[in-house]
VODO-817918 format. One line per field, with one value per residue (C-alpha): residue number from 0; residue in three letters; x, y, z. Coordinates in Angstrom, 2 decimals. Layout:
BEGIN
num: NUM,... $
residuo: ALA,... $
xx: X,... $
yy: Y,... $
zz: Z,... $
% end
This chain:
BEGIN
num: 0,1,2,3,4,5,6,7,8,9,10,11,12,13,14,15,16,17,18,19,20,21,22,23,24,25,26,27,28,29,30,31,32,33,34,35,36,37,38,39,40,41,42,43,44,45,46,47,48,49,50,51,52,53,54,55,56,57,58,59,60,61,62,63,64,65,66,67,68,69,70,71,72,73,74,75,76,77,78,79,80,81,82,83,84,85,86,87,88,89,90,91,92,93,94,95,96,97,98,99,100,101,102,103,104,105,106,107,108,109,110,111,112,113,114,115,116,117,118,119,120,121,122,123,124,125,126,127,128,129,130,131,132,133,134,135,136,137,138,139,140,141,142,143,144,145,146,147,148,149,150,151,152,153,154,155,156,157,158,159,160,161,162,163,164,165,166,167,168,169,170,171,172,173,174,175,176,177,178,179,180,181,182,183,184,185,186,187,188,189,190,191,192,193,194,195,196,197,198,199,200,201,202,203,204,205,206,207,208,209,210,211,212,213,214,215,216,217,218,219,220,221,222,223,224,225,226,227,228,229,230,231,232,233,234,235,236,237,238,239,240,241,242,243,244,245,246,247,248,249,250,251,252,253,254,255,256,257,258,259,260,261,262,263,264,265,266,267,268,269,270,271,272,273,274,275,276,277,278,279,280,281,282,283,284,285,286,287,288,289,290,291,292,293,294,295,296,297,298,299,300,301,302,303,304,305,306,307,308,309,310,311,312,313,314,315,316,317,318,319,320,321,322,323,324,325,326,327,328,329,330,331,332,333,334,335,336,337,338,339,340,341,342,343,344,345,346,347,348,349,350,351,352,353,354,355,356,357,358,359,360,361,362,363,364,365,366,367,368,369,370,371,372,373,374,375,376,377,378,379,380,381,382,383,384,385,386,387,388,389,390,391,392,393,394,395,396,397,398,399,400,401,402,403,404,405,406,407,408,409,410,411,412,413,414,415,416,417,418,419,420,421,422,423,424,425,426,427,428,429,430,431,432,433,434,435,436,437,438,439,440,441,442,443,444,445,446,447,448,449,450,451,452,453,454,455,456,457,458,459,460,461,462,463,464,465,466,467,468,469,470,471,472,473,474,475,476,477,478,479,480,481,482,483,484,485,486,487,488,489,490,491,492,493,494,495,496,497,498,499,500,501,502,503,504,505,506,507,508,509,510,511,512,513,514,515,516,517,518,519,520,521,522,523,524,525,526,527,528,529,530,531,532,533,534,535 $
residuo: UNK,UNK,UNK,UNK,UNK,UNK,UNK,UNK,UNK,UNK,UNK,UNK,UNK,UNK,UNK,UNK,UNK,UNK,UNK,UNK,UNK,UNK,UNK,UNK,UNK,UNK,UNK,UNK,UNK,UNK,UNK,UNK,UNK,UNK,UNK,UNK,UNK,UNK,UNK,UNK,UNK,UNK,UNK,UNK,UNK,UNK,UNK,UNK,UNK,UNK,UNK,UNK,UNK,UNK,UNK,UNK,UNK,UNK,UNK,UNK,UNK,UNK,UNK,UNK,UNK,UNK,UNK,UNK,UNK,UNK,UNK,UNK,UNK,UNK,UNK,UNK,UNK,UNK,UNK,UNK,UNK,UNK,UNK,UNK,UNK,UNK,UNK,UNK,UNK,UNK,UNK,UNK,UNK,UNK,UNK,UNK,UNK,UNK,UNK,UNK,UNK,UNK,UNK,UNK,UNK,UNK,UNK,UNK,UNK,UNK,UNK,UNK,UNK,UNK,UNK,UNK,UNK,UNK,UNK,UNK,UNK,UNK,UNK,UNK,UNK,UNK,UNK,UNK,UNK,UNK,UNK,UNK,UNK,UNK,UNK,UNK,UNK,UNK,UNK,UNK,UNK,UNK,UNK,UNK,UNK,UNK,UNK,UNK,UNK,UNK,UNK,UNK,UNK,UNK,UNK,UNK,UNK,UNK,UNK,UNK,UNK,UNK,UNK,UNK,UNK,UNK,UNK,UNK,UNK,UNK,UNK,UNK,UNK,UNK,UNK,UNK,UNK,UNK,UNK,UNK,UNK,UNK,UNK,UNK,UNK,UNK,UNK,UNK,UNK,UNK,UNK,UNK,UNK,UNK,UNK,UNK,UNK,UNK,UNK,UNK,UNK,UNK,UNK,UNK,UNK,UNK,UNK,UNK,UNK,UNK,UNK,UNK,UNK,UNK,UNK,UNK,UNK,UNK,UNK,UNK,UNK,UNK,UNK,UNK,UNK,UNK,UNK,UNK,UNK,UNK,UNK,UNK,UNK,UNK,UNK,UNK,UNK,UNK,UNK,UNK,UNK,UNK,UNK,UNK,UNK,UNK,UNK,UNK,UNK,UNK,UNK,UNK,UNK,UNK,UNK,UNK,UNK,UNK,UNK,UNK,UNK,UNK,UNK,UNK,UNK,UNK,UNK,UNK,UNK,UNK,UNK,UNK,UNK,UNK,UNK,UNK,UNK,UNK,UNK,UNK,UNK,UNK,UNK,UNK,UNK,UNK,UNK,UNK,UNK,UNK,UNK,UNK,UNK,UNK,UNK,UNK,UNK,UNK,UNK,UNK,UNK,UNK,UNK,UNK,UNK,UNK,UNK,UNK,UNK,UNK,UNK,UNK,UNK,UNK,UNK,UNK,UNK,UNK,UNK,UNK,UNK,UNK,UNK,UNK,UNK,UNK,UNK,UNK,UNK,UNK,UNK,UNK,UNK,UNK,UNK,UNK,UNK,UNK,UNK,UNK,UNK,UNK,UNK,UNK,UNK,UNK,UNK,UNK,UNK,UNK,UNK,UNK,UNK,UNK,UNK,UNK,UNK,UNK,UNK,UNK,UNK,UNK,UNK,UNK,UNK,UNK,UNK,UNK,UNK,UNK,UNK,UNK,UNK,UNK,UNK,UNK,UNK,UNK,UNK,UNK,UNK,UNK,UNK,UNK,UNK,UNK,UNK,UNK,UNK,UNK,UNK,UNK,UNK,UNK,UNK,UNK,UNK,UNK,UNK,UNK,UNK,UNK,UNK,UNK,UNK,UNK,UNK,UNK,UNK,UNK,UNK,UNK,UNK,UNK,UNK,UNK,UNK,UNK,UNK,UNK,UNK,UNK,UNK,UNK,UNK,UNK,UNK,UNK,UNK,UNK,UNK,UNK,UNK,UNK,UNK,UNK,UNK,UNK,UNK,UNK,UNK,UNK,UNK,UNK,UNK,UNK,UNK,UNK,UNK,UNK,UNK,UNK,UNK,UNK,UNK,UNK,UNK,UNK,UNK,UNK,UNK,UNK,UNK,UNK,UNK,UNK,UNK,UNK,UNK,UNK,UNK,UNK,UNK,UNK,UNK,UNK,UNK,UNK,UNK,UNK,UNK,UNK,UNK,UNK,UNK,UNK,UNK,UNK,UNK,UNK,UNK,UNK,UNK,UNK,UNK,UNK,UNK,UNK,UNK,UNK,UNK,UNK,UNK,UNK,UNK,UNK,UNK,UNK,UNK,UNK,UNK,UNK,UNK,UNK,UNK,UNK,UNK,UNK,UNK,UNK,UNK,UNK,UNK,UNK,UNK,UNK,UNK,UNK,UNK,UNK,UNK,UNK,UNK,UNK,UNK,UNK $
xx: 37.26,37.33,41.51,43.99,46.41,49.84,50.96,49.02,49.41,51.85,51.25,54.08,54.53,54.00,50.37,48.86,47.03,49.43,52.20,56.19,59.28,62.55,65.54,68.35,71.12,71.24,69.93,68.17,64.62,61.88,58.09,55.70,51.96,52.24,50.09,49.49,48.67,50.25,47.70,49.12,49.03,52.89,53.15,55.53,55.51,56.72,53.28,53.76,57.31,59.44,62.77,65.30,69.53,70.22,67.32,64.24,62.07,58.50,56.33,55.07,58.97,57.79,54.25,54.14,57.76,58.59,59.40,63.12,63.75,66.68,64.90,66.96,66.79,65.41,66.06,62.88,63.24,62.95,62.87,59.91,60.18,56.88,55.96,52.96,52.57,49.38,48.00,45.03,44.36,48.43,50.52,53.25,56.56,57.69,60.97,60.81,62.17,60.30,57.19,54.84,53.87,54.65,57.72,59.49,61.79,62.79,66.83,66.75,64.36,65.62,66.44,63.80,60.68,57.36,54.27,51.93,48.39,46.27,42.98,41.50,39.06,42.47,43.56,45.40,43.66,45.43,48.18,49.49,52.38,55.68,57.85,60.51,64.46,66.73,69.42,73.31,73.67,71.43,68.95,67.20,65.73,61.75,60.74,57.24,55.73,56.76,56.50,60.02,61.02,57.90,59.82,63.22,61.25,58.62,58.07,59.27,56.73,57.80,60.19,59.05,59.20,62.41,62.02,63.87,61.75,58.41,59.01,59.89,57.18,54.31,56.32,56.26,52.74,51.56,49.80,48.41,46.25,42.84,43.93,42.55,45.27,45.15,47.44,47.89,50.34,50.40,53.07,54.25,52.51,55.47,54.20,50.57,51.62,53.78,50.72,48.10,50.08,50.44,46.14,45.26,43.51,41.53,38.94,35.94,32.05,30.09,27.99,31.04,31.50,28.13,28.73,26.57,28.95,29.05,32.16,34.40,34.43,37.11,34.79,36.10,35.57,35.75,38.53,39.43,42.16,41.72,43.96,42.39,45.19,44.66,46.54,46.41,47.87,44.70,47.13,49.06,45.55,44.58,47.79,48.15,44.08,45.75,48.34,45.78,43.44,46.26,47.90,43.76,44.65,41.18,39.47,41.95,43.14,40.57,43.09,40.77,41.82,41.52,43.31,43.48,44.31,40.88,38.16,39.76,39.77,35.59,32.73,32.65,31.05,29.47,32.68,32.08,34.55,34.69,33.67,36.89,37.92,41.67,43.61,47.21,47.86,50.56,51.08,53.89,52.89,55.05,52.77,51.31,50.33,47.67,46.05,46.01,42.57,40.85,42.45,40.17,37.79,34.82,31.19,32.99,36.75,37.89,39.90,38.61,36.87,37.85,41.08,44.62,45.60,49.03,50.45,54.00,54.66,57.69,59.25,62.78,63.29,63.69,61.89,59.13,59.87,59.87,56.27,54.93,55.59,54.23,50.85,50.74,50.92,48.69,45.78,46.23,48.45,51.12,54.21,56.05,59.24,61.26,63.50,66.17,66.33,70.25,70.99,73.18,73.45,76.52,77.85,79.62,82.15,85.28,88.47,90.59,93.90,97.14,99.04,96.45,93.43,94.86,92.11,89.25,86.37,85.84,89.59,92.17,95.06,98.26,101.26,100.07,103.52,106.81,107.90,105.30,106.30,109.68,108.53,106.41,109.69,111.97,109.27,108.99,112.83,113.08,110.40,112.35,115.42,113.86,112.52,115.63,117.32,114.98,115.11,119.11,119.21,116.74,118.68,121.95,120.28,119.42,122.54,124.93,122.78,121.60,125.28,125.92,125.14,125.33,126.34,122.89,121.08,119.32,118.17,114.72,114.44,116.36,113.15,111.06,112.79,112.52,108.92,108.19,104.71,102.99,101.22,98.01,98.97,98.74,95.82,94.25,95.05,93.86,90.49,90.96,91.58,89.01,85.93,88.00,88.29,86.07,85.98,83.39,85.89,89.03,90.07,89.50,85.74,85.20,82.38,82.25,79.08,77.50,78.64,75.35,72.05,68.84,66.71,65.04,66.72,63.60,62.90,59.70,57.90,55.95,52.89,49.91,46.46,44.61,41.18,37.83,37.21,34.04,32.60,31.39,34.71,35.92,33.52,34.59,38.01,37.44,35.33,38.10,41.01,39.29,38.27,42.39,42.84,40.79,42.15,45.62,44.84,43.67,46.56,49.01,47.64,48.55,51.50,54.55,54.12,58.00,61.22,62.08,58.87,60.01,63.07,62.34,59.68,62.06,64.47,62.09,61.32,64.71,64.79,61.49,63.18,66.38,64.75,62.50,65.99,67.51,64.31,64.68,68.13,67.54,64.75,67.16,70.20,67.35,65.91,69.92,70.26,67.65,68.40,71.83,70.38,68.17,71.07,69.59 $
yy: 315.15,317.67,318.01,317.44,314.61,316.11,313.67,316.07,319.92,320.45,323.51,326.02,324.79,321.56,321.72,319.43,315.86,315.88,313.50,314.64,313.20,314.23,314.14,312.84,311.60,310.28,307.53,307.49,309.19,309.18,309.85,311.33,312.21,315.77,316.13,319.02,316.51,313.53,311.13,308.23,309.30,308.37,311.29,313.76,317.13,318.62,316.40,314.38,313.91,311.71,310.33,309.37,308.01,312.17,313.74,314.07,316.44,317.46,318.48,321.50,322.62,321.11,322.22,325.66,325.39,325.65,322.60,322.03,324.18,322.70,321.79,321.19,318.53,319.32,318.40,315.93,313.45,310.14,308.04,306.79,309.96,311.56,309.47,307.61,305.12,304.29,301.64,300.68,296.79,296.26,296.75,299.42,298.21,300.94,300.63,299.87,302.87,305.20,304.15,305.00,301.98,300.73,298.92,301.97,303.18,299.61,299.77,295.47,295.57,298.86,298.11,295.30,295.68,295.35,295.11,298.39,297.34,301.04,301.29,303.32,305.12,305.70,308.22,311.38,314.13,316.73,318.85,322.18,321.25,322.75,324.90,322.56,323.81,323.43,321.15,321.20,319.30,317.17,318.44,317.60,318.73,318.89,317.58,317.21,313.75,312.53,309.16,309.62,310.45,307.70,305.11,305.61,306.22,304.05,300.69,297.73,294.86,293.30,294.15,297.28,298.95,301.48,305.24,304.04,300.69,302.23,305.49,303.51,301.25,304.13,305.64,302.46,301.78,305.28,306.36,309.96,311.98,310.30,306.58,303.67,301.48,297.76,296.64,293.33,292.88,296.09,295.20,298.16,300.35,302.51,301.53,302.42,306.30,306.59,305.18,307.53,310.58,309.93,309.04,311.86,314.69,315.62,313.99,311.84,313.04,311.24,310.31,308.99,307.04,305.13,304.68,307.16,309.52,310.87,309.62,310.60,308.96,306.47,304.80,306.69,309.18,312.69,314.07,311.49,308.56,305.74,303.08,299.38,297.81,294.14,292.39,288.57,289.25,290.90,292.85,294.26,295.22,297.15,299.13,299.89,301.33,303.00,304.75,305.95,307.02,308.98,310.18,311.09,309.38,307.30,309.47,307.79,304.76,301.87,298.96,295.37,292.49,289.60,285.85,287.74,284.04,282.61,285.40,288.01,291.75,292.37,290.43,287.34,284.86,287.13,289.35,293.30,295.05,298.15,298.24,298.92,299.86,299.68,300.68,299.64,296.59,295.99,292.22,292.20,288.00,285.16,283.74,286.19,283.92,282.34,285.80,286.05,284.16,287.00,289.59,288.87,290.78,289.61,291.16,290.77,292.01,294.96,296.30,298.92,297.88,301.36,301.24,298.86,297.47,297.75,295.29,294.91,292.17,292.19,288.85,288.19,284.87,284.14,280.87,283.44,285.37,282.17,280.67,284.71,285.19,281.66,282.64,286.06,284.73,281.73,284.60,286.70,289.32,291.33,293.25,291.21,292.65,291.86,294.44,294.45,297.62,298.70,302.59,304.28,307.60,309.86,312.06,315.24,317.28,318.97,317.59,319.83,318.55,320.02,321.65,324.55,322.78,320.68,320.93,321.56,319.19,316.89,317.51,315.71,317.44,315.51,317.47,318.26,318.96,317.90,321.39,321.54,317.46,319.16,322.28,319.72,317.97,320.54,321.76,318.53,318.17,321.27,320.99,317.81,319.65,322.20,319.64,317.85,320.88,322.26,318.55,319.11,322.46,321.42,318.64,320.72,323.84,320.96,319.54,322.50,325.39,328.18,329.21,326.43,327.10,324.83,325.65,326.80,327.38,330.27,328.12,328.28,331.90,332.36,329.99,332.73,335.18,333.13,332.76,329.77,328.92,326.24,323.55,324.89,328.64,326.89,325.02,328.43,330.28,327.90,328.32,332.20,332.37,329.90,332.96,334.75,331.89,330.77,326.81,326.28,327.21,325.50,321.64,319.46,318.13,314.93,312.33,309.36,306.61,306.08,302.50,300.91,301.78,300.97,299.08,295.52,293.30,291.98,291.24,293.37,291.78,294.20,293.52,295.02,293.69,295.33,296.76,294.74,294.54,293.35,292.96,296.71,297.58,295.56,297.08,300.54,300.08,298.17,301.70,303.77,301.95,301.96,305.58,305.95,303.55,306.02,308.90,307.76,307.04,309.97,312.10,309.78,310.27,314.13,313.08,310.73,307.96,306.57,307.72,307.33,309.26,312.03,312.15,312.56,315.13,317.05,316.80,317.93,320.88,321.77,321.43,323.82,326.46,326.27,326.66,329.54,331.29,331.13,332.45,335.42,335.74,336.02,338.87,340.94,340.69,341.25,344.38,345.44,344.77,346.77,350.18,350.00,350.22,353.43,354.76,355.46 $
zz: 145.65,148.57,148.00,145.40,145.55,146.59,143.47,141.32,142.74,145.23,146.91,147.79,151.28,152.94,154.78,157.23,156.34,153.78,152.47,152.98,152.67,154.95,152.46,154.94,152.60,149.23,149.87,152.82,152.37,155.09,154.09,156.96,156.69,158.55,162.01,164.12,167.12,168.32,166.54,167.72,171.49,172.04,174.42,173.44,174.35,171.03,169.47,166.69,165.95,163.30,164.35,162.45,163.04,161.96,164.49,165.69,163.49,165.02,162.55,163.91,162.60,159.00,158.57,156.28,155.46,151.36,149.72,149.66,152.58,155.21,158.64,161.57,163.98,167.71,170.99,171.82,174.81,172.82,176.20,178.28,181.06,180.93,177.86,177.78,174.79,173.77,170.87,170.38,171.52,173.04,175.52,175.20,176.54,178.92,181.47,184.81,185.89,183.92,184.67,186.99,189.29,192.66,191.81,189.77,192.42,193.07,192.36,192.51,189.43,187.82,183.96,183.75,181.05,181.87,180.21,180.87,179.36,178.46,177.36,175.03,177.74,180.08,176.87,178.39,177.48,174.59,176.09,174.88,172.18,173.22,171.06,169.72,170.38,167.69,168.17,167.90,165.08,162.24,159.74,156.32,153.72,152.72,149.68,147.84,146.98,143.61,142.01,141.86,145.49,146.86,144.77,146.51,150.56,150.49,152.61,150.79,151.34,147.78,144.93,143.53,139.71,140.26,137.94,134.92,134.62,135.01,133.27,130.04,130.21,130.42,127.56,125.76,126.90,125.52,129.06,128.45,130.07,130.17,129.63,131.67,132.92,134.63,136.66,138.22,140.78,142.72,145.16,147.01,144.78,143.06,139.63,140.88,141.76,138.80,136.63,138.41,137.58,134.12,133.59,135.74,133.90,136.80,139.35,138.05,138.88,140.87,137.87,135.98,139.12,138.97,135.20,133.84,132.84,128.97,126.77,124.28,120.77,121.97,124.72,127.94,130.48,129.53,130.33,133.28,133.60,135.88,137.38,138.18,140.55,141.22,144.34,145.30,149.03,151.31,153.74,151.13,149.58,152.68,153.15,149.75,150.11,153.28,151.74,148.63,150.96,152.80,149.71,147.83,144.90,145.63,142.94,140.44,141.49,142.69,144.49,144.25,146.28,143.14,141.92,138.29,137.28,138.03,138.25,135.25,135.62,135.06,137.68,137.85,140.31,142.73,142.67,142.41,140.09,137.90,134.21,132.64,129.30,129.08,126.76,128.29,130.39,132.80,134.33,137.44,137.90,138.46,135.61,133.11,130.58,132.94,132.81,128.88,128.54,130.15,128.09,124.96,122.67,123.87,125.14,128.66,127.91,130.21,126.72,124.68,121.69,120.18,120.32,120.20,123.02,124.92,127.52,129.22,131.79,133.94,134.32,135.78,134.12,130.53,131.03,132.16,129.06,126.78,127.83,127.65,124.22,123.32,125.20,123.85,119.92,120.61,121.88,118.94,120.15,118.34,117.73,120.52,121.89,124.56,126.17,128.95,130.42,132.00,133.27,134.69,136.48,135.38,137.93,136.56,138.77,138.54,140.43,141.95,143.17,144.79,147.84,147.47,148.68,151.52,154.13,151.84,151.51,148.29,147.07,146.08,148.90,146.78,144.88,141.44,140.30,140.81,142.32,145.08,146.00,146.57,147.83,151.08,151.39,152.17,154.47,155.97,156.32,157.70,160.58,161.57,161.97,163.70,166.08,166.70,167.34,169.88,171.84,171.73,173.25,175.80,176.95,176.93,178.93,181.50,181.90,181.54,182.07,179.99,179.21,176.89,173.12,170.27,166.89,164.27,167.69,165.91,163.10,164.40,164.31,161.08,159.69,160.81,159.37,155.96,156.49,157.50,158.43,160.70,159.15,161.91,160.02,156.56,156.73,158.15,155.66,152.87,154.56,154.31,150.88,150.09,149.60,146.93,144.58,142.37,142.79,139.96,137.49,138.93,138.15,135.96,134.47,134.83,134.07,136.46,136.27,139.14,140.91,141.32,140.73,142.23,139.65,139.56,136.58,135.04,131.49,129.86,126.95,125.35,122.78,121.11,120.56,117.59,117.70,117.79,113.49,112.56,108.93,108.36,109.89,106.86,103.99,105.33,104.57,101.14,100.15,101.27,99.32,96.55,96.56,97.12,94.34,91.70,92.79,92.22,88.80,87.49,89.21,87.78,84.23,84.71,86.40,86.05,88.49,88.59,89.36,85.46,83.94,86.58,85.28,81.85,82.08,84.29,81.32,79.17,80.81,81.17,77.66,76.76,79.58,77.12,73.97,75.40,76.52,73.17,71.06,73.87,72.69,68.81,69.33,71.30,68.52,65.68,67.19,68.13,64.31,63.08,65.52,63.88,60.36,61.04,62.50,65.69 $
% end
């Protein structure tokens, strides 16, 4: 492999040919393979450029940025001025006044759509990319390619395996560096990425890749991990080869267009396919017990005859579940499990509420006590006095002239005397004060789950097929018991076996320690004895 997966190594900043994703909300993520040149010939001037509902982002603005850096948005002329779209074997649907024939200045059919047919030898030559300018508003952020973040941006042609599915089931399925996986029902290919980063222990050789290649005790590559993806549906086959291809995870994951049902995992009739040896098995089929039969130890099984095999299907009915498990016991299978997986995301912040953080974002702006609720209403009664008031002299100055006075005419001034402050004044100085506070400290903590999460209810049956065991296999382990068997007997005639025997020689030494302590005892008072005597 001439470059590393993304997947794998992410390097410090985002480089071109490469896969990113543009982080525009929560839960709106974009992924974009970054270009210096408009590949697809749409014709802007800023060259290849993603838009989005929060901006237009050309990538010349993303290439050799850090990951997680905040892009913003530029100004790019998203209309058909000056634009020419071009794809390869279709018409590009182009304006009638933006276009460039002999009926674009007509005002009768201005607004209509026409079909502009291009050909491929009518290309516009490359133009000099201009220099993007930043726009008022919109950005997002940059973030590397992760199983993670590919699960929650990529295209959705089927249901996919969400993070807390799949990362359980290649914990459960004991994927480590090095292991051969299968999997049958690629879909979308989220469990496929997630899968490839947990086999990969870097790229295989060529000669591993004709099946040549030297292996470890256990039957596999050195120091490699493989993927065998099987998919029923041809186009989903080819973009899913697409997107590997585009992503280089081909040196690790091989995508095969296969009915799993009739023609297995190995070749069969004419059919080309890898020589696998498998060591965990995962089945996302509408029917994975029809797949069973080729899951066998046999001189043609894509299992590992070294070692036990681990499968998980993913099945959202029981009655699924139910005709699984009968399959999976009838073919000699083992430990069978079902599980039901249900998470939830817990979001931790601190709430901050009263008077003091009116105009502040992500508070609670409500009186916290009852002494700023009365505090707000005396400031609310008096700003409607002060109104009324005002409206009264106005309306006597007009009728009488400026000579008439009314009684508490001077209230308004005697307010700001008493220092009272606008609600414009207050909210200001909130904002003020805001940079000499320290806001992670303040409120209250709280712990709030989040209110859905994104994850496919499905029910996972789990099971494990034991190693090939043949008749030496057997002998072996008869010699090795009974060497266990004699070497437990001879230890156990130097040593108590049960809990009682240990007991009593434990008593028994206590009682040796006890008698040794006493005969200690008596030759210390006899030779006290006997200095007395001599008078020493």
């Amino acid at each position: 492999m001439s470059k590393t997966s993304p997947f794998f190594q992410p390097s410090a900043v985002a480089s071109s040919d490469s896969l990113a994703v543009l982080h525009l909300k929560r839960d709106l993520l974009t992924p974009a393979i970054l270009k210096t040149y408009d590949d697809e010939n749409i014709g802007y001037a800023e060259g290849k450029v993603t838009t989005t509902r929060y901006g237009n982002y050309p990538h010349s603005t993303l290439i050799g940025q850090p990951w997680g850096s905040q892009i913003k948005a530029s100004k790019v002329d998203t209309g058909t001025r000056g634009r020419v779209e071009l794809h390869a074997g279709r018409g590009a649907k182009r304006k009638r006044g933006g276009s460039s024939t002999s009926h674009g200045d007509d005002p009768i059919n201005a607004g209509e759509h026409v079909e502009v047919q291009v050909r491929d030898d009518e290309a516009p030559e490359a133009k000099e990319v201009r220099t993007p300018v930043p726009a008022e508003t919109g950005f997002c952020h940059l973030l590397p390619p992760t199983p993670e973040v590919w699960t929650a941006s990529l295209p959705h042609r089927t249901q996919v395996v969400y993070t807390p599915d799949y990362s359980y089931i290649l914990q459960r399925l004991r994927v480590t560096p090095g292991t051969e996986v299968i999997e049958a029902g690629a879909g979308s290919g989220s469990f496929t990425h997630a899968a490839a980063r947990a086999v990969f222990n870097g790229y295989p050789t060529d000669d591993s890749l004709g099946g040549d290649a030297e292996q470890d005790d256990q039957g596999r590559d050195s120091g490699t991990g493989r993927v065998w993806s099987f998919e029923f549906h041809e186009p989903r086959v080819q973009k899913l080869q697409e997107e590997i291809r585009d992503h280089n995870l081909d040196g690790v994951v091989a995508v095969t267009h296969r009915d799993v049902y009739e023609d297995g995992f190995t070749a069969a009739d004419g059919i080309d396919a890898p020589s696998t040896k498998a060591s965990a098995v995962f089945l996302d089929l509408p029917a994975p017990w029809m797949a069973f039969r080729h899951l066998k130890r046999d001189l043609s099984s894509p299992l590992n005859p070294s070692t036990s095999v681990r499968l998980c299907t993913f099945s959202p009915c029981i009655e699924q579940v139910q005709r699984t498990v009968s399959a999976l016991r009838t073919f000699g299978w083992l430990d069978i499990e079902m599980v039901e997986l249900s998470a939830h995301r817990i979001e931790s912040r601190r709430e901050r509420v009263g008077l003091q953080e009116e105009g502040l974002r992500g508070v609670n702006a409500t009186p916290a006590t009852v002494d700023e609720a009365i505090g707000r209403l005396r400031e609310v009664e008096g700003r409607d006095r002060s109104y009324h008031h005002g409206m009264t002299v106005k309306a006597l100055n007009a009728t009488f002239g400026s000579a008439a006075s009314v009684e508490g005419s001077g209230d308004g001034k005697r307010q700001e005397r008493e220092g009272y402050v606008s609600k414009q004044q207050r909210l200001q100085n909130i904002k003020e004060g805001q940079s000499n506070r320290k806001l992670y400290k303040e409120g209250r903590l709280i712990h709030r789950s989040e209110p859905e999460l994104k994850m496919h209810t499905s029910y996972l049956v789990f099971a494990v097929l034991p190693r090939a065991w043949t008749e030496e296999d057997e002998r072996r382990a008869q010699e090795e018991i009974q060497k266990g068997s004699s070497a437990d007997s001879v230890e156990g005639s130097v040593e108590p076996v049960s809990k009682r025997q240990k007991k009593r020689a434990a008593k028994e030494q206590a009682a040796g320690d006890k008698d040794v302590e006493l005969e200690m005892k008596w030759q210390l008072e006899g030779w006290k004895a006997t200095v007395r005597n001599r008078g020493l």
